[in-house]
C-alpha positions in Angstrom: -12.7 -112.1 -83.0 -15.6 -112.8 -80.8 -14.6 -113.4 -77.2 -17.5 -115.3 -74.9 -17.2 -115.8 -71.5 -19.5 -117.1 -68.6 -19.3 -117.4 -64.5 -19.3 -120.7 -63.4 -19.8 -120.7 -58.9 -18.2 -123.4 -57.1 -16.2 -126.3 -58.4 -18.3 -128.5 -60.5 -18.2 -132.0 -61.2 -16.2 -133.0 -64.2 -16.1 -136.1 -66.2 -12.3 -138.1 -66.0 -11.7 -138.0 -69.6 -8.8 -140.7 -70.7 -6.3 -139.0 -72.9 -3.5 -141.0 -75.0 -0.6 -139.3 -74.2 3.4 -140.6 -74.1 4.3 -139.6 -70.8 8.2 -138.9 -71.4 7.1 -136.0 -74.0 3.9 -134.3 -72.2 3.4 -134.0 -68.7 -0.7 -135.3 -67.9 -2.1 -132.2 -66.6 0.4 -129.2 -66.6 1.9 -127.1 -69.7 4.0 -124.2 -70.0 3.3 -120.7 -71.0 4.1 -121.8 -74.9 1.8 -124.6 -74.5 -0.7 -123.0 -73.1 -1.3 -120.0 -75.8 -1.1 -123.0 -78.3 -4.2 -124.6 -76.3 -6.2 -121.5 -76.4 -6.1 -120.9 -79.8 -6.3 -124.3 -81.1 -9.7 -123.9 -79.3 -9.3 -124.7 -75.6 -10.9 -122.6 -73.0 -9.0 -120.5 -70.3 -10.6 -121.2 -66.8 -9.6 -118.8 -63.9 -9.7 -120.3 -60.7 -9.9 -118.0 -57.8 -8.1 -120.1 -54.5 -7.9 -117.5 -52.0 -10.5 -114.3 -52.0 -9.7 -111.5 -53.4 -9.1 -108.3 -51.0 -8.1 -104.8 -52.1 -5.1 -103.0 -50.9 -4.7 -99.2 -51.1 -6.1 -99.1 -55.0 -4.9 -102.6 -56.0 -7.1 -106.1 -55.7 -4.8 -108.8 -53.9 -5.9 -112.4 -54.5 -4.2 -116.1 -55.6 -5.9 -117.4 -59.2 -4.5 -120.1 -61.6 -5.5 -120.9 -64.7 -6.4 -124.1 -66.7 -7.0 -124.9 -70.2 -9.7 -127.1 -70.7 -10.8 -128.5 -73.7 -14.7 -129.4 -74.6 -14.5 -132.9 -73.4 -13.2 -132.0 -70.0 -9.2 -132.7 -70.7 -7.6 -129.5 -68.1 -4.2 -128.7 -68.4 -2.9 -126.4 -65.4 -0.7 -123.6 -66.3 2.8 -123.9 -64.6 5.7 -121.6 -64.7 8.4 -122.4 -67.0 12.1 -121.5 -64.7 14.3 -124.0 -63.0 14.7 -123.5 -59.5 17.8 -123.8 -57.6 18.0 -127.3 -55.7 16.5 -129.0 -58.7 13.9 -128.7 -61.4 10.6 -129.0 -60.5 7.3 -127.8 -61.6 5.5 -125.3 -59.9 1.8 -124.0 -60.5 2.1 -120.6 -61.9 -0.2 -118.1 -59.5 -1.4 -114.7 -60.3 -1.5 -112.5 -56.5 -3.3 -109.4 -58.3 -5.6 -108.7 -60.8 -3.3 -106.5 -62.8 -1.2 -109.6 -63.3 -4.1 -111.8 -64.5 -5.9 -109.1 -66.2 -2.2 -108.5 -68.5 -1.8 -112.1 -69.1 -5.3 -112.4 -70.0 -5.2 -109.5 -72.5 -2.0 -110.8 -74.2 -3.9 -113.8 -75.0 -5.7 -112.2 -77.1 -9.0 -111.3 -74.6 -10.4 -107.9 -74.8 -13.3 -108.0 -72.5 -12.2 -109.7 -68.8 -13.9 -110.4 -66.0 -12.3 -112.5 -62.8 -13.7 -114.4 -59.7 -13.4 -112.7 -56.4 -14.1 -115.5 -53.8 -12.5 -118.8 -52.9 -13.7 -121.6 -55.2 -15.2 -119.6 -58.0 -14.3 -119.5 -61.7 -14.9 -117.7 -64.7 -14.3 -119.0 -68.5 -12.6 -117.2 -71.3 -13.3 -118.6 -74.6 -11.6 -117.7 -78.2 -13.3 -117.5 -81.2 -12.7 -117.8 -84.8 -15.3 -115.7 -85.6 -15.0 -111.9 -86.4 -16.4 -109.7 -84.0 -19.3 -107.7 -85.5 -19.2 -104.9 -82.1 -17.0 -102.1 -82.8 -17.3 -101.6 -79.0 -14.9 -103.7 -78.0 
C-alpha cells in the first residue's frame, strides 16, 4: 500500500461543495470513529489540523489537532467522538493533546510513514492508496 502525504501551511480556501444528504441519517459535517475509517479507505483523505502549537514537555510533544476527512471535491467531515455525555447527548469534536495519541490513531488507520503539523493553523494530509508499495523500507 502506497501511503502519500504532503504539508499544506495555513488554511486554504476551499470550494462549498453541495452534498445530497438526508439529514435524519447523516449528520453534514461530522462522523464517528466507524465512519471515519470507512471514509479513508473508500478513498478520502485524512487532514490533520494543528489548532494550538505544539510544545514539548519533559520527552512528550503537547498540542490540540483534529482531524477531517475530505474527499477530492472538497466534501470534509470532522472527526467527533462517539460517547454520550452526562446532561444530554451531544456531539463533541474529537481532539488529540499529544502526538503519541495522533501518531497511534494514525498508525491504526493503516499509515506507516507519519508526519504532523506543529504550529497553529497548519495541516498535513494522509492519503491511502490502493496501490502496493514497491519500498520494502517502509
Amino acid at each position: 500500500m502506497v501511503h502519500r502525504s504532503n504539508s499544506l501551511g495555513a488554511p486554504k480556501d476551499r470550494k462549498s461543495a453541495a452534498v445530497d444528504m438526508d439529514l435524519e441519517k447523516e449528520a453534514p459535517n461530522v462522523v464517528t470513529e466507524a465512519g471515519f475509517r470507512d471514509l479513508i479507505e473508500s478513498g478520502y483523505h485524512v487532514e490533520v489540523v494543528c489548532k494550538e502549537d505544539a510544545y514539548r514537555k519533559n520527552s512528550v510533544w503537547h498540542g490540540i489537532w483534529i482531524l477531517r476527512a475530505v474527499n477530492d471535491d472538497g466534501v470534509e467531515k470532522q472527526l467527533v467522538t462517539a460517547r454520550a455525555r452526562t446532561g444530554g447527548d451531544y456531539i463533541k469534536v474529537r481532539k488529540f493533546k499529544t502526538v503519541t495519541g495522533l501518531v497511534s490513531f494514525l498508525i491504526d488507520l493503516g499509515f506507516s510513514v507519519i508526519a504532523f503539523p506543529v504550529y497553529e493553523g497548519q495541516r498535513w494530509t494522509f492519503t491511502l492508496s490502493q496501490e502496493e508499495d514497491g519500498d520494502s523500507n517502509g
